[in-house]
N, C-alpha and C positions, 0 to 999 in steps of 0.2 A: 286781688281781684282776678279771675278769672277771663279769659279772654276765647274765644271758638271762634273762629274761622270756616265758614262754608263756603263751598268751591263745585263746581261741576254743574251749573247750571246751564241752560241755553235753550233754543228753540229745535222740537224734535219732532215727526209725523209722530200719527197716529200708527201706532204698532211697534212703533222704535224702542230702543233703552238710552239710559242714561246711569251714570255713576254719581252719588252726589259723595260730597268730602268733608269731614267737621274733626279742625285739628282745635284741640283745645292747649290751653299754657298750665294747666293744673298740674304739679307733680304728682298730685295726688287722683290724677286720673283713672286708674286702674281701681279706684275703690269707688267711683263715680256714675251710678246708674244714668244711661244717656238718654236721648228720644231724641223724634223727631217728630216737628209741627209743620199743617203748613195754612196759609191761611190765601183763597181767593177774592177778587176785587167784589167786593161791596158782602161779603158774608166775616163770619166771625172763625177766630182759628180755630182750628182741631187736629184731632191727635192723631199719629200718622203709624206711627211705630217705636219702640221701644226695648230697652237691652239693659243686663242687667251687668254688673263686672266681671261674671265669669263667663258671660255666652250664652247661659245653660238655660235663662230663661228670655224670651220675645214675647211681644203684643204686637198686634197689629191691628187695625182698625178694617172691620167689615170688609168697605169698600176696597182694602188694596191687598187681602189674602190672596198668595199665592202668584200677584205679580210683583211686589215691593219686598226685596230682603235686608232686615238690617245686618251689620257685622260690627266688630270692631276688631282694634290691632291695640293691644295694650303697650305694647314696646316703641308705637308709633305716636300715641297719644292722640289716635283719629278715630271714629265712627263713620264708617260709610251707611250709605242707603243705596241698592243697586236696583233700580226703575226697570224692568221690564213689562212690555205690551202697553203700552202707554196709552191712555185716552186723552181727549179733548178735558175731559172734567180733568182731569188729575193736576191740571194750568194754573199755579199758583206758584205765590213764593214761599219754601221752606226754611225751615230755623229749626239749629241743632239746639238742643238744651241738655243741660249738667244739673243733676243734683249735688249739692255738696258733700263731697266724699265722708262715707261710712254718716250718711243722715237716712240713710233707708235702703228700700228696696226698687225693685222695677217699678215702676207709676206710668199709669195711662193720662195722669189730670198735670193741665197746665202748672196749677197755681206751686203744685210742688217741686216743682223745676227751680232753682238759683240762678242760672245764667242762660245765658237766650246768645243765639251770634245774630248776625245783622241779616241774615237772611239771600237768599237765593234765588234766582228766580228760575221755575220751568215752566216752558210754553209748549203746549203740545196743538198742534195743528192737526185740521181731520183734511 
């Protein structure tokens, strides 16, 4: 079983960054297309960003092109998400996901994700 840990949460103005952090226990992380979700109070999750094992390919969702980058560290076993210009709307809690290594590619949709971490929370104040 697979286990992610996200990290780097907190409360942050309007215009600030943040770094979020999702270490996963998979040895087999490095063949494991990652994302990230994040889901606000009383709406439904969506898709935030995503990566594939070599870097070479990202998605990103509309609303966070060009301030939201994702990365990873294969040697590290973590995927970041680095938050800049932050808005009020972007206030939700995030969750790293794992697809099971070598079961595909980069994916925007929830349901093909395997593993989910417990989530994170950002608040962003105006």
């Amino acid at each position: 079983q697979v286990q992610l840990v996200e990290s780097g949460g907190g409360l942050v103005q309007a215009g600030g960054s943040l770094r979020l952090s999702c270490v996963s226990s998979a040895r087999t992380f490095s063949r494991s297309a990652m994302g990230w979700f994040r889901q606000a109070p009383g709406k439904e999750r969506e898709f935030v960003a995503s990566i594939n094992w070599t870097s070479n390919t990202k998605y990103y969702a509309d609303s966070v092109k060009g301030r939201l980058t994702i990365s990873r560290d294969n040697a590290k076993n973590t995927v970041y998400l680095q938050m800049n210009s932050l808005k009020p709307e972007d206030t939700a809690v995030y969750y790293c996901a794992a697809r099971t290594a070598f079961a595909g590619g980069v994916t925007t949709q929830a349901y093909e994700y395997d593993y989910w971490g417990q989530g994170t929370q950002v608040t962003v104040s105006s």
